[in-house]
One Martini backbone bead per residue (centre of mass of N, CA, C, O) as a GRO file, in nm:
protein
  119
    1UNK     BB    1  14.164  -4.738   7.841
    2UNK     BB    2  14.467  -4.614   7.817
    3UNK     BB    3  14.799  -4.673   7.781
    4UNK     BB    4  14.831  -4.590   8.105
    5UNK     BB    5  14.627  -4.770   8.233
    6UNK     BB    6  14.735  -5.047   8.117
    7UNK     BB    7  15.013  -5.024   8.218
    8UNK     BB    8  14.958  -4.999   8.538
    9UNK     BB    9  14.809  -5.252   8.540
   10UNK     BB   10  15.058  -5.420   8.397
   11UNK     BB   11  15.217  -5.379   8.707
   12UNK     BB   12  14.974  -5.511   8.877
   13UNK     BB   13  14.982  -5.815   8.785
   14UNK     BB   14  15.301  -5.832   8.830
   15UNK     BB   15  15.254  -5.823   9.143
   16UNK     BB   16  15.096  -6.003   9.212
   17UNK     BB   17  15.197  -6.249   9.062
   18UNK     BB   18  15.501  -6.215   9.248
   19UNK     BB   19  15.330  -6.268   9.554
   20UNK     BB   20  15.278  -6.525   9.503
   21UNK     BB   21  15.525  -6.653   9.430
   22UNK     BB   22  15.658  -6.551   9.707
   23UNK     BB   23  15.449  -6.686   9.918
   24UNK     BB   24  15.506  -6.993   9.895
   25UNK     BB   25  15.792  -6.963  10.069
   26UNK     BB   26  15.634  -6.972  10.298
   27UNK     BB   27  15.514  -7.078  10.602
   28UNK     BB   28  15.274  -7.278  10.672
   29UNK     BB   29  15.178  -7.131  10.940
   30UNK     BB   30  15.130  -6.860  10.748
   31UNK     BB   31  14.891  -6.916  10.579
   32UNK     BB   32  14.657  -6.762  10.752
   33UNK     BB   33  14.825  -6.487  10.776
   34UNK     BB   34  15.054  -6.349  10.601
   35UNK     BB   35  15.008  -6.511  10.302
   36UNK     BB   36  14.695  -6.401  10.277
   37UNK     BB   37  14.740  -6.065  10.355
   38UNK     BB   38  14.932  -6.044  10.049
   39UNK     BB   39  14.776  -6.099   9.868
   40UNK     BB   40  14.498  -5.958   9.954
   41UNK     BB   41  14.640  -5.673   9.897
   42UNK     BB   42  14.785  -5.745   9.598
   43UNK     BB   43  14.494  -5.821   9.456
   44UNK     BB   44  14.349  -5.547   9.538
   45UNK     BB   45  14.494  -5.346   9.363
   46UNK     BB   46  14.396  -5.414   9.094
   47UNK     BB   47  14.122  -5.473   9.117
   48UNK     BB   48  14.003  -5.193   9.192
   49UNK     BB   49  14.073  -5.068   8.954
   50UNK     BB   50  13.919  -5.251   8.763
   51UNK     BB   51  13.680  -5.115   8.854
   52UNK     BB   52  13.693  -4.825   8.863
   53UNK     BB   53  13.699  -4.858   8.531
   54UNK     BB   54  13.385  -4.974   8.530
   55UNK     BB   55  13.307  -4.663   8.598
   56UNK     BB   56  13.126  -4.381   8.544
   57UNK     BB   57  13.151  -4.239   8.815
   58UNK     BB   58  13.410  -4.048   8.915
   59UNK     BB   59  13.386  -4.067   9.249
   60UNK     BB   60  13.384  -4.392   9.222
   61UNK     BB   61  13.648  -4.432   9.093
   62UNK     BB   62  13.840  -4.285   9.287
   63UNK     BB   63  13.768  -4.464   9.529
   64UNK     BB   64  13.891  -4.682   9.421
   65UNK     BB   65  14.196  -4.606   9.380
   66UNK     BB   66  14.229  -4.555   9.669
   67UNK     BB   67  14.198  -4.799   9.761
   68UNK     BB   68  14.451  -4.930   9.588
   69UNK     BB   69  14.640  -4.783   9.741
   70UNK     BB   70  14.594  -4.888  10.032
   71UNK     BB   71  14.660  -5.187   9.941
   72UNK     BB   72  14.969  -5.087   9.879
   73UNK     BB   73  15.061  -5.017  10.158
   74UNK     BB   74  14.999  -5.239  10.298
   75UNK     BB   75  15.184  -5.430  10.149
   76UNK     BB   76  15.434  -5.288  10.222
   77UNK     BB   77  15.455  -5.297  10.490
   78UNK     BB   78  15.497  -5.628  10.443
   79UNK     BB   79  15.770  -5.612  10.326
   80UNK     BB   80  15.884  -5.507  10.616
   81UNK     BB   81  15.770  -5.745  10.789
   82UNK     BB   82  15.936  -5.977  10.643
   83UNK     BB   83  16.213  -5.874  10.641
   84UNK     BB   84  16.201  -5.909  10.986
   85UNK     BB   85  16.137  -6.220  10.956
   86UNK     BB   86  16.298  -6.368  10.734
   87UNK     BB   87  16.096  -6.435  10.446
   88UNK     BB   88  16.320  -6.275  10.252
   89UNK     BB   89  16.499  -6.197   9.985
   90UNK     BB   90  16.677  -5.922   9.913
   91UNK     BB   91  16.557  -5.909   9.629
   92UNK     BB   92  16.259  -5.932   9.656
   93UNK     BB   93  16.244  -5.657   9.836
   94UNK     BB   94  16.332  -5.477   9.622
   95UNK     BB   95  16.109  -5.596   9.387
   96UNK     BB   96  15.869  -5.502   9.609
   97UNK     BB   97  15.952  -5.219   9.648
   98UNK     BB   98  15.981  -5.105   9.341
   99UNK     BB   99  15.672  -5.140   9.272
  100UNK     BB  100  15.539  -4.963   9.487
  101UNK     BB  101  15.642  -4.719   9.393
  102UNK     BB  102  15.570  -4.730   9.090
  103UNK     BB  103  15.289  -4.768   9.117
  104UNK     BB  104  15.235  -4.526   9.310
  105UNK     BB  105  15.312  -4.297   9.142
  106UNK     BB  106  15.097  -4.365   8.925
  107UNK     BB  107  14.843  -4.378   9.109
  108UNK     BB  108  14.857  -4.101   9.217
  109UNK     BB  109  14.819  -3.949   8.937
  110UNK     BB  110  14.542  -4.050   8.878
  111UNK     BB  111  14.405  -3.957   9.151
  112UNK     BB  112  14.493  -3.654   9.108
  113UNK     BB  113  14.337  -3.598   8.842
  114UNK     BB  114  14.046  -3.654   8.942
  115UNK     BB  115  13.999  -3.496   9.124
  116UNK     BB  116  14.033  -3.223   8.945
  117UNK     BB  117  13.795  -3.311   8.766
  118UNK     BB  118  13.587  -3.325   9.008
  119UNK     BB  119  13.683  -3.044   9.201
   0.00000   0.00000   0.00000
């Protein structure tokens, strides 16, 4: 991985362990619902990409990147239907719209890169 996708992971790790850390505030009834789905949303972002690029043929990594934007979108969806649940506190939704944002746009520039690469 050169520099910009290390940048990358560490802001996925740092989403993903956010997630956690926020989901723990979540109702006890939510255990095996809303909180079970954000968190495996939240950290198969991470984890696809880090596999993706364990992966030696190009368009088997681009498929792991799609994953995980897929899986970032999701996560983003779930913090909106949180937030209409009023299970996060307004800061918490904006730093957690703010990084899937930030992720996405990132992640979307290397699956774009990768695209092109792969013809």
């Amino acid at each position: 991985m050169n520099e910009y996708q290390n940048k990358l992971k560490n802001k996925m790790d740092e989403y993903a362990h956010f997630v956690y850390r926020l989901s723990e505030n979540f109702p006890k009834s939510e255990l095996y619902g809303i909180t079970s789905q954000i968190r495996r949303a939240a950290l198969s972002v991470v984890l696809n990409y880090v596999e993706g690029y364990a992966r030696r043929r190009l368009l088997v990594r681009l498929n792991f990147l799609e994953i995980s934007y897929g899986s970032l979108r999701e996560s983003d969806y779930l913090f909106d239907f949180c937030k209409d649940e009023n299970l996060l506190k307004k800061d918490d939704y904006n730093k957690g719209k703010g990084l899937t944002n930030e992720i996405g746009a990132m992640l979307w520039k290397e699956i774009s890169f990768l695209r092109k690469k792969s013809g």
